[in-house]
LOGUPA-9617 format. One record per residue: residue in one letter; x, y, z of N, C-alpha, C in turn. Coordinates in steps of 0.02 Angstrom, whole numbers, padded with zeros to 5 digits, always signed. Each point is the difference from the previous one (the first is absolute). Layout:
BEGIN
AXYZXYZXYZ ...
//
This chain:
BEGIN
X-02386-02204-00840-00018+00046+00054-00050+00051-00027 X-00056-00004+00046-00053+00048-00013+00007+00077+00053 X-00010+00050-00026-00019+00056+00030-00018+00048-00044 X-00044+00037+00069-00042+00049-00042-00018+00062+00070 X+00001+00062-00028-00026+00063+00043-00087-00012+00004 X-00025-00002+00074-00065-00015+00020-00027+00106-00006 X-00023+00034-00039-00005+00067-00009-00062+00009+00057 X-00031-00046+00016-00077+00007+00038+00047+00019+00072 X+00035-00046+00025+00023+00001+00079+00070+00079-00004 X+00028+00009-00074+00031+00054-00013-00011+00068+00028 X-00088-00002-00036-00020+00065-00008-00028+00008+00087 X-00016-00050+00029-00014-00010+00099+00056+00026+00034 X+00083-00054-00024+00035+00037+00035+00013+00072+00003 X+00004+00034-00067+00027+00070-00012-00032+00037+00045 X-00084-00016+00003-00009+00059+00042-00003-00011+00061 X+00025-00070+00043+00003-00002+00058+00050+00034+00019 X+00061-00019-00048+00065+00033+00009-00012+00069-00017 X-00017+00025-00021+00001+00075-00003-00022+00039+00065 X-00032-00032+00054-00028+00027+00062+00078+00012+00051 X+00029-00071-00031+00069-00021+00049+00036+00052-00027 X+00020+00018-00082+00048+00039+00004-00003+00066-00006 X-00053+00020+00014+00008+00082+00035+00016+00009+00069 X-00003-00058+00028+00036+00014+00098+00070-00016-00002 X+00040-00025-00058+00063-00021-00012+00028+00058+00002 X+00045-00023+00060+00061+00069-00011+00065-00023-00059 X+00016+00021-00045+00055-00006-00032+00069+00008+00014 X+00031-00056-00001+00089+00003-00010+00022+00013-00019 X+00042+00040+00007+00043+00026-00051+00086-00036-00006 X-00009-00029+00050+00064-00059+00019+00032+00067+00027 X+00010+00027+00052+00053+00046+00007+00011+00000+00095 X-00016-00091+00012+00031-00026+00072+00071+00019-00014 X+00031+00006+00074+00065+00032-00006+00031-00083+00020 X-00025-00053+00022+00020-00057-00004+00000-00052-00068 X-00006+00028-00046-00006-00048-00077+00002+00049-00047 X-00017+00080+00008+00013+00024-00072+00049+00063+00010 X+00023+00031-00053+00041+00039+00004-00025+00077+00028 X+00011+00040+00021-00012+00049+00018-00032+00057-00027 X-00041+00054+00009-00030+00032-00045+00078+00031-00055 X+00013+00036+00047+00082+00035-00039+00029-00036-00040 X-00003-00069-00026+00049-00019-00054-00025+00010-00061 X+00055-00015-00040-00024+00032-00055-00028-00034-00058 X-00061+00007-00041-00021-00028-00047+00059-00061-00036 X+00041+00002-00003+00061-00044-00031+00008-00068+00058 X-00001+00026+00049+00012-00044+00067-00062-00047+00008 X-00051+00022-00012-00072-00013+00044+00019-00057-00083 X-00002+00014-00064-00007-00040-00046+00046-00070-00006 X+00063+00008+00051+00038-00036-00009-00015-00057+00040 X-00030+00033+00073+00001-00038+00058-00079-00047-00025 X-00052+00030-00027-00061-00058-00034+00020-00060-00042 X+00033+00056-00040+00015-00055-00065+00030-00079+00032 X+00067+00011+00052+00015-00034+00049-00024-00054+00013 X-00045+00047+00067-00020-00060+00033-00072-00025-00020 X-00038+00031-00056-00057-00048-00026+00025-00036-00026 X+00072-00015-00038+00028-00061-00056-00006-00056+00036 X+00027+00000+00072-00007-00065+00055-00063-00004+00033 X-00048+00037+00005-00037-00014+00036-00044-00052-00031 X+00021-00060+00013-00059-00072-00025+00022-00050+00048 X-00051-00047+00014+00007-00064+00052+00045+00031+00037 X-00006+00024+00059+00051+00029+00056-00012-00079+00038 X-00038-00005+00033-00029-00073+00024-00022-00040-00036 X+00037-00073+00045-00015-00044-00010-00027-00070+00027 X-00043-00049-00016-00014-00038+00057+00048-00022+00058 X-00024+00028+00042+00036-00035+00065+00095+00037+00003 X-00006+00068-00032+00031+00052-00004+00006+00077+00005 X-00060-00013+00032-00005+00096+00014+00037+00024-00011 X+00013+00067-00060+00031+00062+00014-00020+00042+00039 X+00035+00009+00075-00022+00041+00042+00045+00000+00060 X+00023+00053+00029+00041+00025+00031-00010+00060+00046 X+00020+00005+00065+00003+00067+00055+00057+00035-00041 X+00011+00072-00039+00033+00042+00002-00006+00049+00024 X+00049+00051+00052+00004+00040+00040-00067+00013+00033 X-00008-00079+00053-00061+00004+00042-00053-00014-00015 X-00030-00022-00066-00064+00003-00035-00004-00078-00069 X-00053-00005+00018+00009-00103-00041-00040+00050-00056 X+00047-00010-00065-00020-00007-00059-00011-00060-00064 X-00046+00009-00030-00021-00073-00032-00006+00005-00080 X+00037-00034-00033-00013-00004-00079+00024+00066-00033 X-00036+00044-00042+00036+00048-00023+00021+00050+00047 X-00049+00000+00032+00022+00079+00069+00074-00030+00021 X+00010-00051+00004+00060-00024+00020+00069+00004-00060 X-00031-00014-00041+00047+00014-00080+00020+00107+00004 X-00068+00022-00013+00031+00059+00012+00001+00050+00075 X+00009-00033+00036+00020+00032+00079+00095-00023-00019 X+00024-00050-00043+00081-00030+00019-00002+00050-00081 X-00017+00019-00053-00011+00051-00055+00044+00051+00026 X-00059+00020+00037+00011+00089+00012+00075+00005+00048 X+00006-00053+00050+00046+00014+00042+00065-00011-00067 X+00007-00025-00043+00056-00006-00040-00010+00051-00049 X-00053+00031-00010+00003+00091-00043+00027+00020+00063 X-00014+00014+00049+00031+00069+00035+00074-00035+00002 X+00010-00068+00021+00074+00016+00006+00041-00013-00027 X-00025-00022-00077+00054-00023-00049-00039+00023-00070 X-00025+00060+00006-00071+00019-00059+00049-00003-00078 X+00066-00027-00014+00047-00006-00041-00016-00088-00032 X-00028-00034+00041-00032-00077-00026-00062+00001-00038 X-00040+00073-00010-00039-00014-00060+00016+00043-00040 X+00054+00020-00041+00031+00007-00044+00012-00042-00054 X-00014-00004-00028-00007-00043-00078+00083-00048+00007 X+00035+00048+00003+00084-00033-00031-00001-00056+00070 X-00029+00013+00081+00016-00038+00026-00057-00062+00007 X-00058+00008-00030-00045-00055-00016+00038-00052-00056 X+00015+00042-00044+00024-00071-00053+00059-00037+00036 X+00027+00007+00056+00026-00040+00027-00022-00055+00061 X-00045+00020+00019-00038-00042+00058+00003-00069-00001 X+00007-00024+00050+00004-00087+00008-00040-00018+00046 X+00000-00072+00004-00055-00048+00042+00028+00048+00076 X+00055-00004+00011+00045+00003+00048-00043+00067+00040 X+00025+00067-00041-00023+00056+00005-00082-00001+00026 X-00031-00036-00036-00066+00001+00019-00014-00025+00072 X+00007-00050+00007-00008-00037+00068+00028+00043+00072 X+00062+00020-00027+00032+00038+00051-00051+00061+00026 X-00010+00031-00061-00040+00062+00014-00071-00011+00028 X-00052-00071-00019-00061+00009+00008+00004-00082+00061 X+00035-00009+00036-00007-00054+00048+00029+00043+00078 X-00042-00029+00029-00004+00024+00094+00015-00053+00024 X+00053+00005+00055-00015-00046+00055-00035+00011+00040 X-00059-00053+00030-00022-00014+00051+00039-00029+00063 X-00050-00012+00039+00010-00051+00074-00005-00067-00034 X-00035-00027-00057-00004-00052-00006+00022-00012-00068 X-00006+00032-00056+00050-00023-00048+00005+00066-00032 X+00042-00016-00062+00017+00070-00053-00060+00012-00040 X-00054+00051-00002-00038-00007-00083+00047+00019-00039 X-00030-00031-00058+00032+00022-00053-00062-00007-00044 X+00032+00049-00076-00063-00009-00060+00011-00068-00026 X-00049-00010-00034-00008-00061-00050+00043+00018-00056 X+00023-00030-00022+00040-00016-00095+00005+00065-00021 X+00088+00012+00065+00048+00060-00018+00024+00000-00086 X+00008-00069+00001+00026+00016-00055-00040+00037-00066 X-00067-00024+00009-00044+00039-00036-00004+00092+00015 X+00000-00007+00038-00020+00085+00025+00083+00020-00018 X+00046-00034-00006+00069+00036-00011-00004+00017-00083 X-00020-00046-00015-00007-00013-00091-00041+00055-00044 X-00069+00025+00050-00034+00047-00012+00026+00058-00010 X+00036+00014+00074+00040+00076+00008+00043+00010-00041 X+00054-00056-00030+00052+00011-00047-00029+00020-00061 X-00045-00035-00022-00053+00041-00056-00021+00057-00019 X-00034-00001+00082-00013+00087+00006+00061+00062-00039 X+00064-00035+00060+00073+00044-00024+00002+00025-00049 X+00025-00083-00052+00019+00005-00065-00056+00031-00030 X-00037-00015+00006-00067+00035-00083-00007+00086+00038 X-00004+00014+00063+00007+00078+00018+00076+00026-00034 X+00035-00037-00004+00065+00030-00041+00000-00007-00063 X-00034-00032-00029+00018+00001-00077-00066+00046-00024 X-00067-00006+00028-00029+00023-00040-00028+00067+00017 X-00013+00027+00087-00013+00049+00027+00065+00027+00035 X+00062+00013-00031+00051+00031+00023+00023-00013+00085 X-00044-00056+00036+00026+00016+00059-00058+00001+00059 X-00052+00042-00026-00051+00043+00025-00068-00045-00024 X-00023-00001+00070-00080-00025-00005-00070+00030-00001 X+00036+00093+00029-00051+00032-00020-00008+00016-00081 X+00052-00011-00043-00013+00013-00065-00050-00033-00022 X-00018-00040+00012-00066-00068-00020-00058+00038+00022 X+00007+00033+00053-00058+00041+00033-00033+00066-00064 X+00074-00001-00029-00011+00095-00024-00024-00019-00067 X+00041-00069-00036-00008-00024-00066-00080-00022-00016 X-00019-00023+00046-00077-00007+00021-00052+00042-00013 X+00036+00072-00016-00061+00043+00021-00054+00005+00048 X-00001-00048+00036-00038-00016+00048-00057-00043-00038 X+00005-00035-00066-00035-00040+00006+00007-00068+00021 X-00055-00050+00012+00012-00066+00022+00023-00054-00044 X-00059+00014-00059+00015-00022-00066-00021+00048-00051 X+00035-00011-00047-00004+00038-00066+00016-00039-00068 X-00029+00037-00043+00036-00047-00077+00058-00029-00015 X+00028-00048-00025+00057-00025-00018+00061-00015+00045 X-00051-00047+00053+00025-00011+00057+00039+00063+00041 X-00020+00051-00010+00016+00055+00073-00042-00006+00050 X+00013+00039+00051-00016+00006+00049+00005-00018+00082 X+00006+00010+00046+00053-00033+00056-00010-00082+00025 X-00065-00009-00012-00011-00065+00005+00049-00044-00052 X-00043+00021-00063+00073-00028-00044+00041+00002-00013 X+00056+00053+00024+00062+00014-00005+00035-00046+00054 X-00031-00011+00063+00025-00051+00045+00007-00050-00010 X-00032-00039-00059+00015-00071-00042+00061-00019-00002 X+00029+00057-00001+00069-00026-00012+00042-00011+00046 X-00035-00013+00051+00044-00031+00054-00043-00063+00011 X+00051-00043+00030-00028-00063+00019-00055-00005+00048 X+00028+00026+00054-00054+00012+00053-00064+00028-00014 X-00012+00036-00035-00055+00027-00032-00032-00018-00073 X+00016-00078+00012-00049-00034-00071-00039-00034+00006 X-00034-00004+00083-00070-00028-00014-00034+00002-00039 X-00035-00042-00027-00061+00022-00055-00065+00041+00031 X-00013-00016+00064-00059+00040+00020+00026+00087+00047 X+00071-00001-00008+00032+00068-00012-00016+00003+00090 X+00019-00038+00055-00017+00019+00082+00052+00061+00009 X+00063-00049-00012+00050+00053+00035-00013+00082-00042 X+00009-00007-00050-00012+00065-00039-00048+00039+00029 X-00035-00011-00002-00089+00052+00004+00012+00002+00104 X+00046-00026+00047+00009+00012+00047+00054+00054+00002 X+00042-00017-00050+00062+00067+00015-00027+00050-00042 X-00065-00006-00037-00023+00089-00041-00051+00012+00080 X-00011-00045+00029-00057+00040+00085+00033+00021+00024 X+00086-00026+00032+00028+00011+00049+00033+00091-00035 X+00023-00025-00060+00018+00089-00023-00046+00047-00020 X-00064-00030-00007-00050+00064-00004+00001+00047+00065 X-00015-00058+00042-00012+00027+00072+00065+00050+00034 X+00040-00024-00008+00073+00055+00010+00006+00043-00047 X-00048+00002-00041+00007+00079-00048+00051-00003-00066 X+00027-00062-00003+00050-00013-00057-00036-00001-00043 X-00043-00041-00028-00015-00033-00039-00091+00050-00013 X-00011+00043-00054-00076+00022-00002-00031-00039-00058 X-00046-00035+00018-00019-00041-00060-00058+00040-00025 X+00017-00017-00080-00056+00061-00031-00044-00065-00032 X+00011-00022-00019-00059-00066-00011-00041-00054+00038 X-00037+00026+00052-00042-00018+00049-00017-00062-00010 X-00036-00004-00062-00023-00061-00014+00037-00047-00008 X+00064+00008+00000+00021-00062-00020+00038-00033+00090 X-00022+00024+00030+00000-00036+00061-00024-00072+00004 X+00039-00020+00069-00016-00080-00006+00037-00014+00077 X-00038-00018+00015+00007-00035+00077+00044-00052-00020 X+00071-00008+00050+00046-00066-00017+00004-00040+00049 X-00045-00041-00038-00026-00087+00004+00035-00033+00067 X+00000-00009+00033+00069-00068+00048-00048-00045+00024 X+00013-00056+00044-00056-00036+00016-00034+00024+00060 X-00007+00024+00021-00032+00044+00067-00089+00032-00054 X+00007+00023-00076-00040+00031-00038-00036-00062-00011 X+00040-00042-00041-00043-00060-00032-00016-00052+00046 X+00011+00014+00076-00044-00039+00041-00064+00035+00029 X+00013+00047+00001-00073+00051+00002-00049-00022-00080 X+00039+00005-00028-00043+00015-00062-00032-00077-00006 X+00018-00063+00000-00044-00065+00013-00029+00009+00056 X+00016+00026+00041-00040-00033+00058-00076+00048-00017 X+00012+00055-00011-00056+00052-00007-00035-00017-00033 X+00044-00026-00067-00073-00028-00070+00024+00044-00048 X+00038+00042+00010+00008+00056-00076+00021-00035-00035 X+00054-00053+00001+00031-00046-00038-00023-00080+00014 X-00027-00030-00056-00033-00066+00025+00061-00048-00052 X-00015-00046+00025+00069-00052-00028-00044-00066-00019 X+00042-00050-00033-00038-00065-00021+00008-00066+00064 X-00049-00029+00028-00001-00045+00048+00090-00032+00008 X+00017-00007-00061+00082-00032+00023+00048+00057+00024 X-00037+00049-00024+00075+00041+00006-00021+00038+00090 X-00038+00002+00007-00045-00001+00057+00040-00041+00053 X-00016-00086-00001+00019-00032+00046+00086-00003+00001 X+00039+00027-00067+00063+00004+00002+00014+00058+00045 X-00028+00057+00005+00012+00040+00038+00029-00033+00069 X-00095-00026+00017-00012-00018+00074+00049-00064+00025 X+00031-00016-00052+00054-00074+00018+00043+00044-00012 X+00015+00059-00009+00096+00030+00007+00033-00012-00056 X-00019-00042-00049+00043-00017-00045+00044+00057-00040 X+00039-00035-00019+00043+00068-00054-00010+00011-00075 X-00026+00077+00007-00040+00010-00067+00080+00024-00032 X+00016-00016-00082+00047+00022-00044-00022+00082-00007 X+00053+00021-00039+00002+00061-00025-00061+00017-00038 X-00021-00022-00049-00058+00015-00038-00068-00003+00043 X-00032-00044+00032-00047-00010+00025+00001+00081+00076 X+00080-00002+00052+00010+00054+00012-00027+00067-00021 X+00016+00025-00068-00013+00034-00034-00065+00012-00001 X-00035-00063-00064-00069+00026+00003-00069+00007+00076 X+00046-00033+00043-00048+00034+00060+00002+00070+00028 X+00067+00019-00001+00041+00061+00017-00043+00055-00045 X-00010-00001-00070-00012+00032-00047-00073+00000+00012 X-00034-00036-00017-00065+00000+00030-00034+00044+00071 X+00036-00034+00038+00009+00062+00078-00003+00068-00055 X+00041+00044-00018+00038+00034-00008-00055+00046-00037 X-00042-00069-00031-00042+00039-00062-00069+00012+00056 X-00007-00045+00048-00067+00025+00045+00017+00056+00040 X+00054+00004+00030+00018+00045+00039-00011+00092-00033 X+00029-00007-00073-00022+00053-00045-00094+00033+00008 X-00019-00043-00014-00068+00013+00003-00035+00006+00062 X+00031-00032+00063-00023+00015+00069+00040+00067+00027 X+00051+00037-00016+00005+00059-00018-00026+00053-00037 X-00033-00016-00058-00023+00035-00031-00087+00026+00029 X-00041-00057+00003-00065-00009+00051+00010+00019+00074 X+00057+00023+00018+00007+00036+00078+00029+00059-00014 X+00026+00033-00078+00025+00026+00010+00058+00022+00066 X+00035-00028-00022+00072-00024+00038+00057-00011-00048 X+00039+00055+00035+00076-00021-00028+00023-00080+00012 X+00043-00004-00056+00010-00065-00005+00057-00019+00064 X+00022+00050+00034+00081+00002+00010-00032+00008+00066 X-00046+00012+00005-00049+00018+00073-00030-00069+00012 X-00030-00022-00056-00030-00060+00020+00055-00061+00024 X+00056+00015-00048+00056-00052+00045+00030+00018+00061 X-00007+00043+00010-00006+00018+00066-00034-00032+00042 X-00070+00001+00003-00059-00025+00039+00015-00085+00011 X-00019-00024-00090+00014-00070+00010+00063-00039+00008 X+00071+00030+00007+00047-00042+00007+00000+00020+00102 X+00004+00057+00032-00018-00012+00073-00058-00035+00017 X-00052-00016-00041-00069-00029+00023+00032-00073+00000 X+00044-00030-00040+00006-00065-00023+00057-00030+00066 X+00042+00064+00001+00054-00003+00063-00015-00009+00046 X-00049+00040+00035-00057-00009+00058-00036-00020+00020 X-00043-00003-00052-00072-00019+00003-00011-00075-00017 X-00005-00003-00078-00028-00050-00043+00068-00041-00002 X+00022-00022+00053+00078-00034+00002-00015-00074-00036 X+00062-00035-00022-00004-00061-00036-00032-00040+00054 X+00021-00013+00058-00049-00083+00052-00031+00035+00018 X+00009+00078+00049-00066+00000+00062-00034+00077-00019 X-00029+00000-00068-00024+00047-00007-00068+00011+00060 X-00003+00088+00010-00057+00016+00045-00059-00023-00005 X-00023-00011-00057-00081-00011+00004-00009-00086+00037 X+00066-00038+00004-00005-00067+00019+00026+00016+00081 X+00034+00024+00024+00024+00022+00063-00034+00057+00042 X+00035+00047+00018-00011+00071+00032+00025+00062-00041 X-00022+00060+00027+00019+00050-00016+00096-00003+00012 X+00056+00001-00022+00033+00017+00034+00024+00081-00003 X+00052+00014+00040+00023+00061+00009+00018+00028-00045 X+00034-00010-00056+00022+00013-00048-00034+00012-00057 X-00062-00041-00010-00065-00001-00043-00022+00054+00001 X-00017+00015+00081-00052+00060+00041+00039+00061-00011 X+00054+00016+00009+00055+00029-00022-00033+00056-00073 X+00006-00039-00030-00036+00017-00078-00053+00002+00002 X-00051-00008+00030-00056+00010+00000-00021-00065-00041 X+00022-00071-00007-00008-00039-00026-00059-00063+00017 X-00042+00031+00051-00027-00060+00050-00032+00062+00047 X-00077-00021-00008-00053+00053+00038-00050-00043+00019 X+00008-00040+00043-00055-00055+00024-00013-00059-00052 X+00065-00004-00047+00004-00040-00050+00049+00014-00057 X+00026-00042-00045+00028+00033-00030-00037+00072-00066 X+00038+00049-00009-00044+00028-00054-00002+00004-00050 X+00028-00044-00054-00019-00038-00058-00040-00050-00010 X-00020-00028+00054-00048-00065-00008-00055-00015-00035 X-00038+00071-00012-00056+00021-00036+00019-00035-00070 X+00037+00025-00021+00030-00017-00066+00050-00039-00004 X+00011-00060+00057+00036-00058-00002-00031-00046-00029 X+00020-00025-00051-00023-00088-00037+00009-00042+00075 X+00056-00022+00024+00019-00045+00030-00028+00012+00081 X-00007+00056+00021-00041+00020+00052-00057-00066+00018 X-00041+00005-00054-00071-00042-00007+00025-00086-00030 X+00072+00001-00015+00006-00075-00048+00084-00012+00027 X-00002-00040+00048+00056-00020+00020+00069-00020-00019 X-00032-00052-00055+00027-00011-00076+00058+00041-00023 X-00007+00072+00005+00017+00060-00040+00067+00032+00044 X-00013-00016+00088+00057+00003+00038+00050-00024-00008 X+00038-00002-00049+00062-00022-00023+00061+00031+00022 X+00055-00015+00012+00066+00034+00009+00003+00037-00029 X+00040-00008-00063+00055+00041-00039+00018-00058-00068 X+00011+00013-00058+00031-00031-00051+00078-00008+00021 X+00027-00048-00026+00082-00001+00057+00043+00007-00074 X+00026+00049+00001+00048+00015-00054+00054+00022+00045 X+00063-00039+00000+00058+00016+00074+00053+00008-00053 X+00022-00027-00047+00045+00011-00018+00004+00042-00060 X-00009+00064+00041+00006+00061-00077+00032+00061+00020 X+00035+00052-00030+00013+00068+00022-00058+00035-00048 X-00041-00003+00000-00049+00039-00035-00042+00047+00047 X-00020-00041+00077-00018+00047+00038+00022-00032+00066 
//
């Protein structure tokens, strides 16, 4: 497998994107339907991330939507993971407690994160995995951080990384859920606690947009990341890429994305912002906009202005070829 960062179409996107992300309003996640409330307390807000980023991977699956009407309103994929979250902080906020994570089962899981419909039950994909995670979580919050998940926050100093393996990125290694090699979930739960004020990161630079496939389908299709003719048509045939090959595309993303931040000057945590709703919306796996219409949701974001507005600096825009899905990596908790 060949890949490589294209720096010419890099240094195009950054500053297209830099026009987009000064009209970006920023999240701070503080919907009263998925996140916890301003009033809780630094300890809470740390418990309830740590949480529910450990599960948040493959919510869907082919010809399995995660997605559900709760109280009146169809939620889909994670909004749906943490909309059934938060309703189990307010009324059982004693289940993300460490002593009662190391006990969690397949059982527990399903119960808590499956809806009935009119037409069948959702449920998540491979409880037993997401049960296996949380018990992890438990046990290693009890043996090694007394309990407490903001301690990881404080032990941190607020850096991301630091010498001799410190720092919050690396201190999260030690949980299962958080051993991707291209670090998604991690570098998502240091955004989600920056933004709630937990978490002040004093080492800027060591930011890093976390990778999922929504990034690294932007990033081929655009051209920042160019791949070798096989690994190319493996894409475009669906096939299933292993862990390693995973990786080095993920990583690659990871390393263009750096530098198309840096040339837009753009936060990294901003730019995943932009491109994981652009990828949601917009630049979707079958009916991305520039092949269809504007839709509502695109326009929404300001994603589509008599065209789409990355196209300038789309590879695949001009080379059909390049319109590819998505790399199909399904069976992982990594993201």
């Amino acid at each position: 497998m060949l890949v490589r960062v294209d720096r010419v179409r890099v240094l195009e996107l950054g500053r297209l994107l830099a026009s987009v992300a000064s009209s970006i309003e920023v999240d701070y996640y503080l919907d009263p339907d998925l996140y916890p409330p301003p009033g809780a307390s630094r300890r809470d807000i740390a418990s309830y991330f740590l949480v529910m980023v450990a599960m948040d991977h493959r919510l869907s699956r082919p010809g399995r939507p995660y997605e559900a009407v709760v109280d009146g309103k169809l939620y889909h994929g994670a909004d749906l993971l943490y909309k059934l979250g938060l309703k189990r902080f307010i009324e059982d906020p004693g289940f993300f407690e460490a002593k009662r994570l190391a006990k969690v089962t397949p059982r527990d899981v399903v119960e808590w994160l499956s809806v009935k419909t009119d037409i069948r039950v959702v449920r998540p994909p491979d409880p037993e995995v997401r049960a296996e995670l949380l018990r992890d979580l438990g046990v290693k919050l009890l043996e090694l951080f007394n309990g407490d998940p903001y301690s990881i926050v404080v032990e941190s100093r607020g850096y991301l990384k630091s010498g001799g393996g410190g720092g919050f990125i690396n201190m999260l290694k030690v949980f299962k859920a958080y051993q991707d090699p291209v670090e998604k979930k991690a570098y998502l739960l240091a955004k989600f606690l920056e933004r709630r004020g937990v978490l002040q990161v004093v080492d800027q630079y060591n930011k890093e947009v976390p990778v999922d496939n929504h990034l690294v389908r932007i990033a081929v299709r655009t051209g920042i990341v160019e791949v070798d003719d096989e690994t190319l048509e493996a894409i475009a045939a669906r096939l299933e890429f292993d862990e390693d090959r995973d990786a080095m595309l993920r990583l690659a993303t990871r390393m263009a994305y750096k530098e198309v931040a840096r040339y837009g000057g753009i936060d990294p945590f901003i730019l995943d912002d932009i491109l994981w709703s652009f990828g949601r919306r917009c630049c979707t796996r079958d009916n991305p906009t520039c092949r269809s219409s504007c839709r509502v949701e695109c326009s929404k974001m300001r994603g589509c202005n008599g065209g789409c507005v990355l196209a300038q600096a789309c590879a695949a825009y001009g080379n059909p070829r390049l319109m590819v899905s998505e790399h199909n990596f399904t069976e992982t908790y990594w993201y």
